[in-house]
C-alpha positions as CSV (number, residue, x, y, z in Angstrom):
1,X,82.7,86.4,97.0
2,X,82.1,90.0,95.5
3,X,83.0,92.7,98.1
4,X,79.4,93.6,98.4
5,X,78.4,90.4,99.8
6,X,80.8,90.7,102.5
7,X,79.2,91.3,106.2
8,X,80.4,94.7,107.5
9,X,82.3,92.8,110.5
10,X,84.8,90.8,108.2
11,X,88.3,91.3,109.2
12,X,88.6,91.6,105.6
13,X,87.0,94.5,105.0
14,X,89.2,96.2,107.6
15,X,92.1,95.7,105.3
16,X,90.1,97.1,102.4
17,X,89.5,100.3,104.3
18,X,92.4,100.8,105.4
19,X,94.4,100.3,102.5
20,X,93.3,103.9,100.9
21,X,94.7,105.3,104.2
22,X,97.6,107.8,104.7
23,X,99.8,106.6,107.0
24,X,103.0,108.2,108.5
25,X,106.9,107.0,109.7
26,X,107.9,109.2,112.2
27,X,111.0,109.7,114.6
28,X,111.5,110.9,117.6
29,X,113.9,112.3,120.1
30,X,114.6,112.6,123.9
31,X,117.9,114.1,124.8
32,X,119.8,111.6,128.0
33,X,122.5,112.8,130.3
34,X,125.2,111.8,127.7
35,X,123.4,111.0,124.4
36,X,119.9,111.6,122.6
37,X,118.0,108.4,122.2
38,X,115.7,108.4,118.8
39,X,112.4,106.1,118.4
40,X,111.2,105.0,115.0
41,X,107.8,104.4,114.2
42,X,104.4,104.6,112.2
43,X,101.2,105.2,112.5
44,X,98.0,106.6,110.5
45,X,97.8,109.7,113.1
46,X,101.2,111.5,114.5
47,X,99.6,113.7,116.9
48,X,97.8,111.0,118.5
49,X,101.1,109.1,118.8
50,X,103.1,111.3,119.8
51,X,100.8,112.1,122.4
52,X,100.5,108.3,123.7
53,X,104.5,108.4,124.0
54,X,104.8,111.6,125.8
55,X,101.5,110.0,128.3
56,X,103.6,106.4,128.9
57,X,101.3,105.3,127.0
58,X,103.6,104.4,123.6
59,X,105.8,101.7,123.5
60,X,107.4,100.2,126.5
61,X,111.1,101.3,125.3
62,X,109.5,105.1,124.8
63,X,108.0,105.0,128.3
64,X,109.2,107.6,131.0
65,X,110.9,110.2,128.9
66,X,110.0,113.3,127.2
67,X,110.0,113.1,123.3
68,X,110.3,115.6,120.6
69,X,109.0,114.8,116.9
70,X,112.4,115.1,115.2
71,X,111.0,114.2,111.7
72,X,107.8,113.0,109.6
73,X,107.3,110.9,106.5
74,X,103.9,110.4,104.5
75,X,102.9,107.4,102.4
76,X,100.3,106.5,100.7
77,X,99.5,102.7,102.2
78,X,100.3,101.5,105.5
79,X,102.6,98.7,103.6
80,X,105.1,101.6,102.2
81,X,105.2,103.3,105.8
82,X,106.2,100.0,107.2
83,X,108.7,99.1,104.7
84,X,110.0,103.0,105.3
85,X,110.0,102.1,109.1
86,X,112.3,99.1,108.5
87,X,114.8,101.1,106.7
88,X,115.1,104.3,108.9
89,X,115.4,102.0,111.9
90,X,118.7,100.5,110.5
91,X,120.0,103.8,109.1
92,X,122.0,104.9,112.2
93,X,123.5,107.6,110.0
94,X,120.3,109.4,109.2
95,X,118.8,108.9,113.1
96,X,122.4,110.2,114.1
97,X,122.2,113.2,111.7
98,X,118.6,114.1,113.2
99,X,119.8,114.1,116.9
100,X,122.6,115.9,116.3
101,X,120.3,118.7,114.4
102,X,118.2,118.3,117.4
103,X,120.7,118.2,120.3
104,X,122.5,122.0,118.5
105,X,118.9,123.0,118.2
């Protein structure tokens, strides 16, 4: 079926909007009593996000603490910012390096 022939409501065409998208990996940082925890995520809007974690409004591990943005990527599809996610949040070395920047901030 030619895309133009598609109802405005198909789920489909929600994939097709939102493929042209920028969308972001971000991490983030909340300093504990004896260690700085980091977060990993995306989104198509960071200062939205962010906001919703710092409100308890984020994801359940992120609720209750204050967070700082510690670092930003930008991507071109929300596939590549996913696949970025996956990576970041098994490289302990690079979230490691980023609370340490953060924690002799």
């Amino acid at each position: 079926m030619p895309l133009a022939l598609l109802p405005a409501n198909d789920p489909f065409m929600r994939i097709i909007d939102n493929f042209g998208m920028p969308s972001f990996v971000y991490v983030l940082g909340c300093r504990g009593k004896d260690r700085t925890v980091t977060y990993v995520g995306w989104t198509t809007d960071v200062d939205r996000r962010f906001a919703r974690h710092n409100d308890g409004k984020g994801a359940r591990s992120t609720r209750g603490r204050t967070w700082v943005l510690l670092h930003t990527e930008k991507f071109r599809t929300r596939r590549a910012a996913m696949s970025r996610e996956w990576h970041l949040k098994r490289d302990r070395k690079f979230r490691k390096a980023l609370a340490q920047a953060y924690t002799t901030a």
